[in-house]
C-alpha positions as CSV (number, residue, x, y, z in Angstrom):
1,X,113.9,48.3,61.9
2,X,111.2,48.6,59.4
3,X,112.5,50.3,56.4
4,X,111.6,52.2,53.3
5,X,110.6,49.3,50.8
6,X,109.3,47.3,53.7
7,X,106.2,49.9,54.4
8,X,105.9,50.7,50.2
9,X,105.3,46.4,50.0
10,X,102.7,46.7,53.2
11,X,100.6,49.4,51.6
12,X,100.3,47.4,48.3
13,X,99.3,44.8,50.5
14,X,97.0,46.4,52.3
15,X,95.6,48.5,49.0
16,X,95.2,45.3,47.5
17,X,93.5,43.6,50.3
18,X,91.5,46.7,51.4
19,X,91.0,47.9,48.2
20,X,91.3,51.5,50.2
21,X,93.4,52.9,53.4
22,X,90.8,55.3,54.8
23,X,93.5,56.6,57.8
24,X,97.3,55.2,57.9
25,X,97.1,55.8,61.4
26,X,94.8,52.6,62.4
27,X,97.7,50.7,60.6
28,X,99.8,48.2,62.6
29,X,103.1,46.7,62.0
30,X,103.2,43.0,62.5
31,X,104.1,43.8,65.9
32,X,101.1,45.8,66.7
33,X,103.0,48.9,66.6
34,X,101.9,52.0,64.4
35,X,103.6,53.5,61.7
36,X,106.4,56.5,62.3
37,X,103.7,59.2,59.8
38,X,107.2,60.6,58.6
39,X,108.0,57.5,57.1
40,X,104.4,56.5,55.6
41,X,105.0,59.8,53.9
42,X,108.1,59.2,52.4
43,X,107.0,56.3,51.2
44,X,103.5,57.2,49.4
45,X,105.8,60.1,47.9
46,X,107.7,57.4,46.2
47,X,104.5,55.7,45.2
48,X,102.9,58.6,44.1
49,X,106.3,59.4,41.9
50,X,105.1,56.0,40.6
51,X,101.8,56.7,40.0
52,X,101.0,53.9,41.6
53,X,99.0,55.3,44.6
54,X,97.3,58.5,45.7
55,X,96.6,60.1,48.8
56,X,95.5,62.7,50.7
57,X,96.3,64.3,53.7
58,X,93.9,64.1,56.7
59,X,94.9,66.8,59.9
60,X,94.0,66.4,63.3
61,X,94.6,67.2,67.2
62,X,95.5,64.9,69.7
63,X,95.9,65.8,73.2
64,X,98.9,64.0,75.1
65,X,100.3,63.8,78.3
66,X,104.0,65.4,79.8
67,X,106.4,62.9,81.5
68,X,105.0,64.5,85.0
69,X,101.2,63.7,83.5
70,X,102.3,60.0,83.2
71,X,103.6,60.0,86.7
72,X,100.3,61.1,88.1
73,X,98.0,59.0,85.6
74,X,100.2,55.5,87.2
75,X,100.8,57.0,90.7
76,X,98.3,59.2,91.4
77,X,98.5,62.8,92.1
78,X,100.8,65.1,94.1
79,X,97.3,66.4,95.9
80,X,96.3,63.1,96.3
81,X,99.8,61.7,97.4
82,X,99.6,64.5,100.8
83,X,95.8,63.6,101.5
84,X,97.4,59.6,101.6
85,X,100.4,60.7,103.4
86,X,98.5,62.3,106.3
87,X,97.1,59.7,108.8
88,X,93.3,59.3,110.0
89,X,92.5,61.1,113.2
90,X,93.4,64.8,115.0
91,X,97.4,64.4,115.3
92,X,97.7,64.6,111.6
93,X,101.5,65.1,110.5
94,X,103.9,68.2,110.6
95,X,104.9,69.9,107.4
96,X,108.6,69.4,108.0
97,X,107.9,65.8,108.0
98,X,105.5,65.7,105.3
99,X,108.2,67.4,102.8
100,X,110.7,64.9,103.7
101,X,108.6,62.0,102.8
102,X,107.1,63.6,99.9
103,X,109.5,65.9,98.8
104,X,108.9,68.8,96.0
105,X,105.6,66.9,95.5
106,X,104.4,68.2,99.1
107,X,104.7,71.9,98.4
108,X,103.1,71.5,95.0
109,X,100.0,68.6,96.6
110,X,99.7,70.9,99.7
111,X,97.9,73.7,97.5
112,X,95.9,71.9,95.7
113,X,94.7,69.5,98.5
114,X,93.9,73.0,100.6
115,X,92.1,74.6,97.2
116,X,89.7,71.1,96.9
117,X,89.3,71.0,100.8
118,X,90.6,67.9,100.8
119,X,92.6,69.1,104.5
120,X,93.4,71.8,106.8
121,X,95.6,73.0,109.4
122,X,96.3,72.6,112.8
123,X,98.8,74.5,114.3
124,X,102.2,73.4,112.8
125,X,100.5,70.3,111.0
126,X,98.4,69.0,108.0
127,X,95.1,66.9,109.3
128,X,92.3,65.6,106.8
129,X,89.3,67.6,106.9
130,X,87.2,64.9,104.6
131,X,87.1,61.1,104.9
132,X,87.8,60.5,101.6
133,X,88.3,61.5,98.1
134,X,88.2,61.2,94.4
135,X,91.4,61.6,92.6
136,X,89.9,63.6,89.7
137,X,93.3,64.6,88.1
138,X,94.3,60.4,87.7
139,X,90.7,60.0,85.8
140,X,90.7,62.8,83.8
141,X,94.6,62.4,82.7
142,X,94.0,58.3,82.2
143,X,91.0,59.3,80.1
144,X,93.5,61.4,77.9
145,X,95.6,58.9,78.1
146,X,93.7,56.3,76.4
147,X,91.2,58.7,74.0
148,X,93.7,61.6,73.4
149,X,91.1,64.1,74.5
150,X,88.9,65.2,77.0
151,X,84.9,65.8,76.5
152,X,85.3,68.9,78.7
153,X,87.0,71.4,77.2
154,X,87.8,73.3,80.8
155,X,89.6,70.3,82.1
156,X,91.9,70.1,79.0
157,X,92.7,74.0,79.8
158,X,93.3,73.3,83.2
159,X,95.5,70.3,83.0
160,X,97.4,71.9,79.9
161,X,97.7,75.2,82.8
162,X,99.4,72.4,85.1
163,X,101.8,71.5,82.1
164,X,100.6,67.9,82.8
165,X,99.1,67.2,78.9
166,X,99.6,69.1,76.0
167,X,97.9,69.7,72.3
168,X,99.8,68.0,69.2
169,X,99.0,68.3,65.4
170,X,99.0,64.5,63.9
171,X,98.9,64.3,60.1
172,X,97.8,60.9,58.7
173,X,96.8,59.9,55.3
174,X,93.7,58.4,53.1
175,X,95.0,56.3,50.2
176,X,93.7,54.9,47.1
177,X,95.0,52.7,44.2
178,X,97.3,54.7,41.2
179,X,96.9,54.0,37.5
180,X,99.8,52.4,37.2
181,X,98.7,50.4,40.9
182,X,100.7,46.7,41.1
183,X,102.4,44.8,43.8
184,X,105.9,44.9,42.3
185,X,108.2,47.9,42.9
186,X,109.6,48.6,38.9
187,X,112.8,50.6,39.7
188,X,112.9,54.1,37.6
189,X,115.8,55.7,36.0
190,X,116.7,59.2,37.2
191,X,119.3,60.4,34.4
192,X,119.5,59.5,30.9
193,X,123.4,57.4,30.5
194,X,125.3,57.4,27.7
195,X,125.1,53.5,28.2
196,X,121.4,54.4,27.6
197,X,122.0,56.6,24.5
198,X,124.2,53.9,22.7
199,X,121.9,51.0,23.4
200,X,118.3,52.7,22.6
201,X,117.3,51.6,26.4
202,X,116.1,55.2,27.2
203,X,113.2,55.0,24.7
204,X,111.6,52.0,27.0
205,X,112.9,53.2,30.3
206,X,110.8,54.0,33.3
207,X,111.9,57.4,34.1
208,X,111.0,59.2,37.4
209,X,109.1,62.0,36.8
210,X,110.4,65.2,38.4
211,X,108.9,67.1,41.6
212,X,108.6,70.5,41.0
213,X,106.9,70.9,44.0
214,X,109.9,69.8,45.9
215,X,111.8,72.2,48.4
216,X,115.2,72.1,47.6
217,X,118.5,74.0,49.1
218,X,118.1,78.1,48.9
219,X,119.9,79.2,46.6
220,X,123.1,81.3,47.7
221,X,122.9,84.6,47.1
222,X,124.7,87.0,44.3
223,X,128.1,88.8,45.3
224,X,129.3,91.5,43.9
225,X,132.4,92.0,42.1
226,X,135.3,93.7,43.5
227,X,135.2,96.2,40.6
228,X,131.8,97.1,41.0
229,X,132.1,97.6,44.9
230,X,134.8,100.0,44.3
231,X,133.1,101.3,41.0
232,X,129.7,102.4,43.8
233,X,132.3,104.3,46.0
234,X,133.5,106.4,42.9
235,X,129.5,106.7,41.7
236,X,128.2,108.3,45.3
237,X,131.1,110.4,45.0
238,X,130.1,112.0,41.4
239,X,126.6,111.8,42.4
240,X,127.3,113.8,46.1
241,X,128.9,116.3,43.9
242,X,125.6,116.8,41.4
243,X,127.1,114.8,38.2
244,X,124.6,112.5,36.3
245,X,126.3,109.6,34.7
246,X,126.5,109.3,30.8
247,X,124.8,106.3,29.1
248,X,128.2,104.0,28.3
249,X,126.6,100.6,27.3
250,X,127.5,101.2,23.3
251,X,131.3,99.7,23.4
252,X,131.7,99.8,19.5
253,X,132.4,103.4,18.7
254,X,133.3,105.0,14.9
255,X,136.4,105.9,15.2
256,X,134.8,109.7,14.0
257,X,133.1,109.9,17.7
258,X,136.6,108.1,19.0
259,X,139.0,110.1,17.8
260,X,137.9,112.8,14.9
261,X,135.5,114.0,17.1
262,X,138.1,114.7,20.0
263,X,140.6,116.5,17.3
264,X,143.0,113.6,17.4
265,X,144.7,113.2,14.0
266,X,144.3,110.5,11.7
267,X,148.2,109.8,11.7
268,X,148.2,109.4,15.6
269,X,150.2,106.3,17.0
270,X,146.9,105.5,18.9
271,X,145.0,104.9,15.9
272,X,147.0,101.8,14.8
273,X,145.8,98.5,14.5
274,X,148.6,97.8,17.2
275,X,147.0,99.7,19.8
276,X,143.3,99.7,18.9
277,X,141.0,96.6,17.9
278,X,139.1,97.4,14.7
279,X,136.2,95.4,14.0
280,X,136.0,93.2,10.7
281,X,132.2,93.1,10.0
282,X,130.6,95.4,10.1
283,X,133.9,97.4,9.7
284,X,132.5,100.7,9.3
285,X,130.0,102.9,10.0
286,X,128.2,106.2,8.0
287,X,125.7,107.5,10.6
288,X,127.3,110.4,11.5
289,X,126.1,114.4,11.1
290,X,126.4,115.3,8.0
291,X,127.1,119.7,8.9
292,X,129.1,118.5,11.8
293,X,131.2,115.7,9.9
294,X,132.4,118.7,7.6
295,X,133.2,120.9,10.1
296,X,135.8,118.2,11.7
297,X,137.1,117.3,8.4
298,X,137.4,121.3,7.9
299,X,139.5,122.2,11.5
300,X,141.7,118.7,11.0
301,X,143.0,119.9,7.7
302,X,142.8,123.5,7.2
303,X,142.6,124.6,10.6
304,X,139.7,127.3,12.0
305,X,138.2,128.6,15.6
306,X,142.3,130.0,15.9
307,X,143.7,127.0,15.0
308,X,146.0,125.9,12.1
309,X,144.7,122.6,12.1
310,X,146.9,119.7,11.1
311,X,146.9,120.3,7.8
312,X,146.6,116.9,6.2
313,X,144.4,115.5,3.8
314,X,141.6,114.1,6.1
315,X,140.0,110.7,5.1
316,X,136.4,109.8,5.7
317,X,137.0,106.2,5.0
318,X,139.4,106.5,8.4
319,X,136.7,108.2,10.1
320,X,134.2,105.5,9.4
321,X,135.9,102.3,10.8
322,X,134.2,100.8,13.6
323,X,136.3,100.0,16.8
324,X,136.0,98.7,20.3
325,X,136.5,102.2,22.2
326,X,139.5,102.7,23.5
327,X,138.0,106.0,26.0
328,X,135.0,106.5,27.3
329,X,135.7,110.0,25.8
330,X,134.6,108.9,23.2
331,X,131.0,108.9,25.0
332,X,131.6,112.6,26.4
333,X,132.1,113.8,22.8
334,X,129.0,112.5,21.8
335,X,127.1,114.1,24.8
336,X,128.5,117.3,24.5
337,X,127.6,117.4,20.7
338,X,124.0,116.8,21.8
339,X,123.9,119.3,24.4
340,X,125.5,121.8,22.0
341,X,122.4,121.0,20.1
342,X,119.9,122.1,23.1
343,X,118.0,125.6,22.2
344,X,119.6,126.9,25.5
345,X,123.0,126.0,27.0
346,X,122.8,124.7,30.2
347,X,125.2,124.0,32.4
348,X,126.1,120.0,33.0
349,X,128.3,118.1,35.4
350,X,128.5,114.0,33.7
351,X,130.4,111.2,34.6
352,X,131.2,107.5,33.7
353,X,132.9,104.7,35.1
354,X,133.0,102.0,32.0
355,X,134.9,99.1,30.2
356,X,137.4,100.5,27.2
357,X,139.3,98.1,25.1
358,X,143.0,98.7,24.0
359,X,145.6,96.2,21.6
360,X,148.0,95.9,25.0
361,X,150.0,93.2,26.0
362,X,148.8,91.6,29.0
363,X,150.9,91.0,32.0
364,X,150.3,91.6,36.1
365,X,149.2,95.2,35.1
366,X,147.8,95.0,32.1
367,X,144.6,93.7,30.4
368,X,143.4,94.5,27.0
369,X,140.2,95.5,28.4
370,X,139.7,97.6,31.7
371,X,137.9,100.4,33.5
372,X,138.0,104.4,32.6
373,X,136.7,107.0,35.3
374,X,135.9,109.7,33.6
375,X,134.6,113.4,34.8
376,X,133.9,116.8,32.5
377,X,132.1,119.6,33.6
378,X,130.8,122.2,31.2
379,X,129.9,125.5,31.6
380,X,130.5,129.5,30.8
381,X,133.5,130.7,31.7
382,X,135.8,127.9,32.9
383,X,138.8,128.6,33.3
384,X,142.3,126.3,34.8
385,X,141.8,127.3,38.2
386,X,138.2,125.9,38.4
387,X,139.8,122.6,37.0
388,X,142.5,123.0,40.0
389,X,140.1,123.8,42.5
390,X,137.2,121.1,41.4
391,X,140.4,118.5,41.7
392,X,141.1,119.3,45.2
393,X,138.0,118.9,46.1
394,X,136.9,115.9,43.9
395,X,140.7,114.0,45.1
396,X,139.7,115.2,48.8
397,X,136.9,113.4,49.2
398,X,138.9,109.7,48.3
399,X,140.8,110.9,50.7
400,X,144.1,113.1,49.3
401,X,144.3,116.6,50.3
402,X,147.9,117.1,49.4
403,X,147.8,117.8,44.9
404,X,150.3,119.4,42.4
405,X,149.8,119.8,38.7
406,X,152.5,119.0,35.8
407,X,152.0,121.0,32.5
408,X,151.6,117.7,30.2
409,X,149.9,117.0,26.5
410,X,146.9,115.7,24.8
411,X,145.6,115.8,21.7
412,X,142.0,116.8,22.8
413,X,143.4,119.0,25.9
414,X,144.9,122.3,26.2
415,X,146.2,123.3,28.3
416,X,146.6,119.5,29.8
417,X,148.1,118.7,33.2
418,X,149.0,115.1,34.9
419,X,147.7,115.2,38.7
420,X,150.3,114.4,41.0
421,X,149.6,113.4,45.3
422,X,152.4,113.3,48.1
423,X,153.2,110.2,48.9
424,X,154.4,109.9,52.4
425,X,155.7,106.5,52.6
426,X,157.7,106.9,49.4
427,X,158.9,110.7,50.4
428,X,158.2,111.7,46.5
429,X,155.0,113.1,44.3
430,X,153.6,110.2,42.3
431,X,151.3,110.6,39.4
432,X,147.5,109.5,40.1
433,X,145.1,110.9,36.9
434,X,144.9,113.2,34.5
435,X,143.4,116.0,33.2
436,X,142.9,119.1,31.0
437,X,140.7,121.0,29.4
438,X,139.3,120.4,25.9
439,X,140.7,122.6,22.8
440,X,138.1,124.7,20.9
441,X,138.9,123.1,18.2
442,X,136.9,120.0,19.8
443,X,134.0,122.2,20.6
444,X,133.6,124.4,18.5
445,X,132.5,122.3,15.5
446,X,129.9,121.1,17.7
447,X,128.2,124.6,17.9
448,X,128.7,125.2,21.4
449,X,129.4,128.8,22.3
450,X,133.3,129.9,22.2
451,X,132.2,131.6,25.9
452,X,131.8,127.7,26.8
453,X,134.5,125.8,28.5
454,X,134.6,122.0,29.6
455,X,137.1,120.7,32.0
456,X,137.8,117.1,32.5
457,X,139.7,114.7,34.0
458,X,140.1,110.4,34.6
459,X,141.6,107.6,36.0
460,X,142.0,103.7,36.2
461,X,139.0,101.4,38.1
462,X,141.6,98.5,38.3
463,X,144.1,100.1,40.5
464,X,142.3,100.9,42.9
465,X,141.0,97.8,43.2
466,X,143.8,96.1,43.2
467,X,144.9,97.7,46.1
468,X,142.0,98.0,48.2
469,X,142.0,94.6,48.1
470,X,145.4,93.2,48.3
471,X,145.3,91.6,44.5
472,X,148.6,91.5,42.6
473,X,148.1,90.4,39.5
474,X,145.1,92.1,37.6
475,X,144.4,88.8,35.9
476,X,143.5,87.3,39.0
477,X,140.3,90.4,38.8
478,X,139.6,90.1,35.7
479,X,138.7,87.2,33.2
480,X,138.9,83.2,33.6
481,X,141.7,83.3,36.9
482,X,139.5,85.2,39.0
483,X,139.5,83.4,42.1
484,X,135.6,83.4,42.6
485,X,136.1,82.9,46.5
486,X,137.6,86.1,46.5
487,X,134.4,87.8,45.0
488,X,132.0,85.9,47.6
489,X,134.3,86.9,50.7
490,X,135.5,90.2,50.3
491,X,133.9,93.4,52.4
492,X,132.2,96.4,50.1
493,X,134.3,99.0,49.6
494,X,135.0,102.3,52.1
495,X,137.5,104.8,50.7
496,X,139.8,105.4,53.8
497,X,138.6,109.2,53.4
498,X,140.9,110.5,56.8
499,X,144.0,109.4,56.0
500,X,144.4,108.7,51.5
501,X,146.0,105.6,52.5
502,X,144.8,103.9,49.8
503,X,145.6,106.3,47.0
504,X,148.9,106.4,48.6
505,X,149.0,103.2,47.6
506,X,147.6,103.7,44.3
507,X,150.2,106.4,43.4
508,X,152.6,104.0,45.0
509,X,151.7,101.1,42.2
510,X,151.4,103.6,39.3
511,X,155.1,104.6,40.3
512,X,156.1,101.2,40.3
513,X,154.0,100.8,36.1
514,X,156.5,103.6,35.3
């Protein structure tokens, strides 16, 4: 077997005899055998790499013949083969007879030999009708045989027709000397070692240059995460319903639009350094509205819009520290602030679905860092039962149908109510979001009209996740133990919207949390 090195050595040979391959496919082997051109090919490419050759490529056609166009160019043809098989003189031979000694040759010969003339019939048997003839399919197919063409171009057609020859692409090669042409083969490196590194052999080394040009394995495609699969569902839902989603790609938040903003006191457990990261540097912020900045500090401590406030001395220097959000609230305050800004109220619908960050400790069903869905609707008008009424119908197209609302609290809500489904393979009500709507004291300062109500409500992304797709263990969805098998395999997401099984299931873990 002739291998790779073995055809690099004879094409330096022959280069340095020749001084010039004009066509690798005139080249012999020592045993007068030609070249495979898949191998010359990988073996210039080395050369090339090298730069010790070129080449280029030289296409052509050659015409060869099928396994039954070798039969006929040694044996002759089926035509041919019946004219033979008949004898000389008026008795002729029977068909029966002439298929048993010919077999499936006869049927196919008999046509032919009828089409040229070549013999006729006489009752129930074949007789000559010439005295002799000229088998023109052997010639033409030896003379493809030996050139690899035909000079009539009919004949090719026809004998291609017969499936006897057929047209083949042939790629050879015309090579020339490289700049760096020699009879010896230096071996390159491919990687630089750390052998190479500690010895100062890389500054000498021969290294193989690399082939952009090469094709390489595709590359597999992107998958998308389980979160964002089920993340999509919730986003055609919201848009289906005419929401448009809130920009959320600012995670550090002031804890003004975080908290002061939402009419949360400064002396709320949330707004510890036990439950809320703070940042360091930069660890505060002053870009806030200067009018509107007053008018919180003025409803915190002394009260206004029908409130009593908290009455407390209210710090800007609290206000100012920066913070990794710990609600995507935090981004509805600052939208409905702008659109109290608008000439003209105008009704909106918004949503988000983002990342917040909270100071928890993590276990199977906690991170400190997870996924808020987040709805409010504002509008003239609102009242508790369009909250009710909107959450049936938002929660009926995940697929619950059965709700009930708890009277609960919220800083930032009143009235405020926890959002409760029947679960049936528990027998109970378990709690699956919350909601409320926001205080005037919230949106007031913002100088939207007191005649202007928002309603909102949220959930986790995680849960329903976790669920949907069987995980246990939240670390194994988010953060260094995700199992990135998982990601790749998984199907996208569909909300079993007939039956709620899989809020079922939710409510059935959140139970479980409590």
């Amino acid at each position: 077997m002739t291998t790779l090195q073995d055809i690099q050595t004879f094409l330096l040979t022959t280069l340095e005899i020749q001084g010039s391959i004009k066509d690798t496919k005139t080249l012999v082997n020592s045993e007068g055998k030609t070249f495979d051109s898949f191998k010359i090919l990988g073996a210039l490419n080395s050369l090339v790499d090298k730069e010790m050759v070129k080449y280029e490529t030289i296409e052509g056609e050659i015409w060869t013949l099928t396994a039954e166009g070798k039969e006929i160019a040694d044996s002759g043809s089926h035509e041919a083969k019946v004219f033979e098989a008949i004898p000389v003189g008026k008795e002729g031979i029977s068909i029966s007879k002439l298929q048993t000694l010919l077999g499936e040759a006869a049927k196919i010969g008999q046509g032919k030999a009828f089409k040229n003339k070549w013999i006729t019939k006489n009752g129930d048997s074949l007789i000559r009708a010439v005295d002799s003839i000229v088998d023109q399919t052997r010639i033409d197919l030896e003379k493809v045989q030996s050139t690899g063409t035909h000079m009539d171009p009919k004949v090719l057609v026809e004998l291609k027709k017969r499936k006897l020859c057929e047209k083949q692409r042939i790629i050879s090669y015309s090579v020339t000397k490289g700049p760096k042409f020699s009879l010896k083969i230096e071996k390159q490196a491919t990687d630089v070692t750390y052998e190479m590194l500690q010895s100062g052999e890389w500054k000498e080394a021969n290294f193989k240059q690399y082939n952009f040009d090469a094709i390489s394995l595709p590359p597999s495609g992107g998958h998308l995460h389980p979160l964002m699969k089920v993340r999509e569902e919730f986003r055609q839902i919201f848009f289906e319903m005419g929401f448009e989603e809130m920009p959320t790609n600012r995670f550090v938040e002031s804890s003004f639009w975080n908290f002061d903003a939402l009419f949360q006191p400064q002396q709320h457990p949330a707004r510890d350094a036990h439950d809320t990261f703070f940042l360091k540097d930069p660890a505060s912020s002053k870009e806030f509205p200067s009018s509107y900045l007053e008018r919180v500090k003025e409803v915190h401590s002394i009260g206004g819009y029908g409130s009593i406030g908290y009455g407390y001395d209210w710090k800007i220097e609290e206000a100012q520290k920066l913070l990794l959000r710990t609600h995507t609230t935090a981004v509805s305050s600052f939208m409905l602030y702008n659109l109290a800004q608008q000439k003209e109220f105008k009704p909106v619908k918004y949503f988000s679905i983002d990342r917040v960050f909270r100071n928890e400790t993590v276990d199977a069903t906690h991170l400190a860092e997870f996924h808020q869905v987040e709805g409010v609707i504002a509008d003239r008008g609102l009242t508790l039962g369009d909250l009710i009424g909107f959450m049936d119908t938002f929660f009926e197209k995940m697929g619950v149908k059965n709700l009930r609302f708890k009277p609960a609290y919220n800083p930032y809500t009143e009235p405020s109510m926890e959002i409760f489904s029947y679960h049936h393979g528990l027998g109970q009500w378990v709690e699956i979001g919350n909601s409320g709507m926001f205080r005037p004291e919230m949106l007031e300062p913002m100088g939207l009209d007191p005649e202007v109500r928002v309603i909102a409500w949220g959930l986790s992304l995680e849960r329903p996740t976790m669920i949907k797709y069987g995980i246990d263990n939240i670390r194994e969805l988010l953060g260094h133990k995700v199992n990135l098998e998982l990601i790749e395999k998984n199907p996208i997401c569909r909300l079993d919207k007939k039956m709620g099984k899989e809020v079922y299931i939710i409510a059935d873990e959140q139970l479980a949390e409590e």
